[in-house]
C-alpha positions as CSV (number, residue, x, y, z in Angstrom):
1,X,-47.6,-60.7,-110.7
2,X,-44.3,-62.9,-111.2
3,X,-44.2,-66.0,-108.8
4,X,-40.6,-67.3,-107.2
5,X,-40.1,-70.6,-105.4
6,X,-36.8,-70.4,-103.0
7,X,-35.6,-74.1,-101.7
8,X,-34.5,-73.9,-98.3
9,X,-36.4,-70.7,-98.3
10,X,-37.0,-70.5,-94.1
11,X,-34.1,-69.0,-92.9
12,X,-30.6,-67.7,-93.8
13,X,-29.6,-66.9,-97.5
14,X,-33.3,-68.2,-98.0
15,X,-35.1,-66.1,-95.9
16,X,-33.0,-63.1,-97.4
17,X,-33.8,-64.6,-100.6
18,X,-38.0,-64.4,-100.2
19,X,-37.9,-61.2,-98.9
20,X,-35.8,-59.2,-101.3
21,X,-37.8,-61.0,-104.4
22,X,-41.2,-60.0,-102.6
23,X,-40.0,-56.9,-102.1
24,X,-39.2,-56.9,-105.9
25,X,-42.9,-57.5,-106.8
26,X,-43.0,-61.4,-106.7
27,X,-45.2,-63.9,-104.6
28,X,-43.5,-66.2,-103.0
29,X,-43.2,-70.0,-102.7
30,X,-40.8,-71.3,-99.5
31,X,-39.8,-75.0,-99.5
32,X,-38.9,-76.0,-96.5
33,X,-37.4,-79.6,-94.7
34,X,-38.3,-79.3,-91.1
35,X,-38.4,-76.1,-89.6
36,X,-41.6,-74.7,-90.3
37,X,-41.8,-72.2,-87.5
38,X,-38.9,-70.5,-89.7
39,X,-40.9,-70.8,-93.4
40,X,-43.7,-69.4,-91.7
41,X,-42.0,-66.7,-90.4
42,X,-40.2,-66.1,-93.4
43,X,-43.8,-66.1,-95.2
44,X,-45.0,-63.5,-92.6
45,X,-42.2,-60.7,-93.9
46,X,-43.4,-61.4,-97.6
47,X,-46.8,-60.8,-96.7
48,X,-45.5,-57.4,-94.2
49,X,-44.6,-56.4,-98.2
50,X,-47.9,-56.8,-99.4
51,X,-47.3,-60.2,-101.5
52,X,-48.9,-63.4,-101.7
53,X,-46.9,-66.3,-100.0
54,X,-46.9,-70.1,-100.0
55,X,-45.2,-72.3,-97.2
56,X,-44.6,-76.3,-98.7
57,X,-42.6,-79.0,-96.8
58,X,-40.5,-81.3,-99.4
59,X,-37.0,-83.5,-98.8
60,X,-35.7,-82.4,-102.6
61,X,-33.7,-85.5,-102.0
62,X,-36.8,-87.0,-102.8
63,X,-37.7,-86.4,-106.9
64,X,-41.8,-86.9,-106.0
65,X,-41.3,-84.8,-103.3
66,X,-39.3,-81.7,-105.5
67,X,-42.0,-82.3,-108.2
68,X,-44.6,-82.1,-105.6
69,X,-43.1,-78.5,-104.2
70,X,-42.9,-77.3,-107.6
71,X,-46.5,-78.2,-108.2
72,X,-47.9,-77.3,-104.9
73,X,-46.3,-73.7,-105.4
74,X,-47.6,-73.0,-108.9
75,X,-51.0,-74.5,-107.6
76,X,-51.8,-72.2,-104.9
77,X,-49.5,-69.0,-106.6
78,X,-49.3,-69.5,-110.5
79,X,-46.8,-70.6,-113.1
80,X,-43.0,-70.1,-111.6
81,X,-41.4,-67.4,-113.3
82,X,-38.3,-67.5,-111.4
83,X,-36.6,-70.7,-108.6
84,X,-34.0,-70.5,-106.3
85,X,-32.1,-73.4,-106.0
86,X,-31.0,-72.6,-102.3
87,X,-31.3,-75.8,-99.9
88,X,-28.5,-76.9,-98.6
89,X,-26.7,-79.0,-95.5
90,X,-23.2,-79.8,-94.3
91,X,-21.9,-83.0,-92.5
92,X,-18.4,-81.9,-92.5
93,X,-15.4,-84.2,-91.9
94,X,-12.4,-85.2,-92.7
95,X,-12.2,-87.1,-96.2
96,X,-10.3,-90.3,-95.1
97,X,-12.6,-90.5,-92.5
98,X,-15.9,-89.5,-93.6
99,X,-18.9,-92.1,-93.0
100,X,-20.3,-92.9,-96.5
101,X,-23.6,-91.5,-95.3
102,X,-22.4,-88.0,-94.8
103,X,-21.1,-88.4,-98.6
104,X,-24.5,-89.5,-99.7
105,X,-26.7,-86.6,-97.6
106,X,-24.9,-83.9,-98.8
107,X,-24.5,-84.7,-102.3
108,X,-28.6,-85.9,-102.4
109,X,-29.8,-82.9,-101.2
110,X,-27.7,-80.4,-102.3
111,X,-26.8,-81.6,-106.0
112,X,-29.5,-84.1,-106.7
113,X,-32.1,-82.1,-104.7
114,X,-31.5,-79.2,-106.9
115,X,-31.8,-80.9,-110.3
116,X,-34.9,-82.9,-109.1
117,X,-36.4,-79.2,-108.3
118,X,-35.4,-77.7,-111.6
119,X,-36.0,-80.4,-114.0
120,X,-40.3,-80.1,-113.3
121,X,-40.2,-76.1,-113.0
122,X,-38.1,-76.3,-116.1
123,X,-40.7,-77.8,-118.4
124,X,-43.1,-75.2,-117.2
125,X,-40.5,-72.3,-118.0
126,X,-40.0,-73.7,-121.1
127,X,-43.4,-74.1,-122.7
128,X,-43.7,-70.3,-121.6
129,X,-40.5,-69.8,-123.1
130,X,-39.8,-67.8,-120.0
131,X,-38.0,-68.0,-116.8
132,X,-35.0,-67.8,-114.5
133,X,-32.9,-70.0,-112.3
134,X,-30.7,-69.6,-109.6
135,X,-28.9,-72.1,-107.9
136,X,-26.6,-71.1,-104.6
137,X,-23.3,-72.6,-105.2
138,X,-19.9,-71.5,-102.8
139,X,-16.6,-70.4,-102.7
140,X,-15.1,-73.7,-102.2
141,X,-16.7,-74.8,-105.6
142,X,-14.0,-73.1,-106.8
143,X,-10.9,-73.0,-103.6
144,X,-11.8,-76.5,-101.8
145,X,-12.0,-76.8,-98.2
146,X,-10.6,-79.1,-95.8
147,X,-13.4,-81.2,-93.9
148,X,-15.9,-80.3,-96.3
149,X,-14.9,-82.5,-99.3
150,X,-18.5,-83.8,-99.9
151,X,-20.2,-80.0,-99.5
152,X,-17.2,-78.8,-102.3
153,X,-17.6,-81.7,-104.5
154,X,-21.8,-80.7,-104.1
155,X,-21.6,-77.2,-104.8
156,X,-18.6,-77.6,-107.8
157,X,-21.4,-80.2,-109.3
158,X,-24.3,-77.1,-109.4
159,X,-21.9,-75.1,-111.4
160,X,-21.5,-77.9,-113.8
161,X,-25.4,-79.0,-113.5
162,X,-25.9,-74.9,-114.1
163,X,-23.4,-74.3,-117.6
164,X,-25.1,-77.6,-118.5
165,X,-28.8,-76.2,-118.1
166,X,-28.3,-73.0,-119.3
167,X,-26.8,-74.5,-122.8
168,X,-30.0,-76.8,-122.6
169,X,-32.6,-74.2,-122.3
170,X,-31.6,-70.8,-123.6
171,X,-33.4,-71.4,-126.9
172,X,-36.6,-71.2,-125.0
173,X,-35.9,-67.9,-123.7
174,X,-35.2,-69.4,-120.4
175,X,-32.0,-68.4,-118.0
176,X,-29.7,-70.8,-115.8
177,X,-27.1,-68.9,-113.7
178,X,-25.6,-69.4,-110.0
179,X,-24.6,-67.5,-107.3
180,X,-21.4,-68.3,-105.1
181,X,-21.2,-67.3,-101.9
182,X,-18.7,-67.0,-99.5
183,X,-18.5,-67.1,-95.6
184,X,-21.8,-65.6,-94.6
185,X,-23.2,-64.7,-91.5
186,X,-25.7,-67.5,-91.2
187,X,-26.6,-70.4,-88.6
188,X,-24.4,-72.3,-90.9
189,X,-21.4,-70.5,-90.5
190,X,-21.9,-69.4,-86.4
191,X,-20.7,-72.8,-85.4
192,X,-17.1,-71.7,-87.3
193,X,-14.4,-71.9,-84.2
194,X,-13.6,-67.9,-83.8
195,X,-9.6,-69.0,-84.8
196,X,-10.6,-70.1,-88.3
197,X,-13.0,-67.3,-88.4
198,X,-10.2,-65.0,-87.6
199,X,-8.3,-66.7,-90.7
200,X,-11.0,-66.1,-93.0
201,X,-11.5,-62.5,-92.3
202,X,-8.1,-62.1,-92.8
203,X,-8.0,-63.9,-96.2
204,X,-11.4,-61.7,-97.4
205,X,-9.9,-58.3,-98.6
206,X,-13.1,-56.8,-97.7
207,X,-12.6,-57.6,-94.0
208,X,-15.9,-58.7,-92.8
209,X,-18.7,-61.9,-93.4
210,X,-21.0,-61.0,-96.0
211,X,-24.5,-61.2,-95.3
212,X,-28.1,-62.8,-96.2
213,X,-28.9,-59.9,-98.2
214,X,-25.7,-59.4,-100.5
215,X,-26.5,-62.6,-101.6
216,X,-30.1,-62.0,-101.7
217,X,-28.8,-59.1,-104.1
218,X,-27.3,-61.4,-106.7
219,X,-30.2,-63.3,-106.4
220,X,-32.6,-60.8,-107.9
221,X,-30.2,-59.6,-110.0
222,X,-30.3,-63.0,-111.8
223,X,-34.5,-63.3,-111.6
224,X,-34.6,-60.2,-113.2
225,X,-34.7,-58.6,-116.3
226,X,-31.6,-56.7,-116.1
227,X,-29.5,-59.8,-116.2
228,X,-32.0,-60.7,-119.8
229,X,-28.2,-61.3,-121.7
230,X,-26.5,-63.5,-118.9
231,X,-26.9,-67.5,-118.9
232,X,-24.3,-70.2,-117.3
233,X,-23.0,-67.5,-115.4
234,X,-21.6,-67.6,-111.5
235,X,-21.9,-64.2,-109.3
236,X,-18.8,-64.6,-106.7
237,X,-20.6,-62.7,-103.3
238,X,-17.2,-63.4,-101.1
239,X,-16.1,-60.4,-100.5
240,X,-13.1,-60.9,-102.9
241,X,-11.9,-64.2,-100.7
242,X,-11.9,-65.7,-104.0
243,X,-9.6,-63.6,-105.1
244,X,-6.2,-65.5,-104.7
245,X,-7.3,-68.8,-104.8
């Protein structure tokens, strides 16, 4: 049976994410930073659909502790054939007056943590000359967003880090492409003041937050062998919000 690994796998886009692969026939491998209630319960609905699941704790800020998650994974499930490149945080602020520590969290976890993850499930892919990856990018990779200068410049970075790997890889039959969300009903985005939320329905032609499993959707999409032909490529999942920008 194929094997997935989703980062940031215990709730949100990366519970959605778990679930939809399991229910696509893979076993499932859900890093987690702290919560692990929330892994655990996330590896209790892969199991409800009959596949195997493995819960790790890792900082993928951390390159030994990314290696270690991709090793743990493959130890107890098998060889990845498909990663999710989906943790992620936010210390949001303006830029001029952004602590230099907010900068450095963000762009550690979300950019660095992400190539630190893909670069040892990589060289497994690739001596199998087989595999896919999907990293979660944004909408304001591509539109900006005031207060959020260091989670933009993070997610704009995957989409470079993504084109780069997929140009890297794709003779060894291996696949680099990334979704981009956009305002999702998540924890993340429940904190969102209901004025601006307001303004951003009103800017999204399809009128409403997306949720878990649109993305989720994409995701699988990109794992599986329907998408064999697409490498480097981004999947907007924004409900058309990107449309003017």
């Amino acid at each position: 049976m194929p094997v997935a690994l989703v980062t940031g796998g215990g709730r949100g886009i990366g519970a959605a994410c778990a679930t939809t692969l399991a229910e696509a026939g893979y076993d499932v491998g859900i890093g987690y930073a702290g919560d692990r209630d929330a892994a655990e319960a996330t590896a209790d609905r892969v199991a409800a659909v009959g596949r195997r699941a493995h819960v790790h704790a890792a900082d993928v800020a951390d390159p030994d502790a990314a290696a270690g998650l991709v090793a743990a994974v493959e130890d107890e499930l098998g060889p990845l054939d498909a990663l999710v490149l989906n943790a992620g945080i936010t210390r949001d602020g303006p830029a001029l007056r952004m602590d230099p520590g907010d900068w450095d969290a963000v762009i550690r976890t979300n950019l660095s943590g992400a190539f630190y993850t893909a670069r040892p499930a990589l060289r497994g892919m690739l001596k199998r000359r087989s595999g896919a990856v999907v990293a979660l990018s944004s909408v304001v990779a591509m539109t900006g967003n005031p207060g959020q200068v260091n989670y933009a410049a993070s997610k704009a970075g995957l989409l470079g880090m993504v084109k780069t790997l997929a140009r890297e890889v794709a003779a060894r039959g291996v696949r680099v492409n990334a979704v981009a969300p956009g305002y999702i009903a998540t924890d993340m985005t429940a904190v969102i003041p209901e004025q601006y939320r307001e303004k951003i329905l009103a800017a999204t032609p399809l009128g409403r937050l997306g949720e878990p499993v649109d993305v989720a959707a994409a995701v699988r999409f990109l794992c599986s062998d329907d998408a064999a032909f697409m490498t480097g490529t981004v999947l907007s999942v924004d409900g058309g919000l990107a449309i003017g920008a």
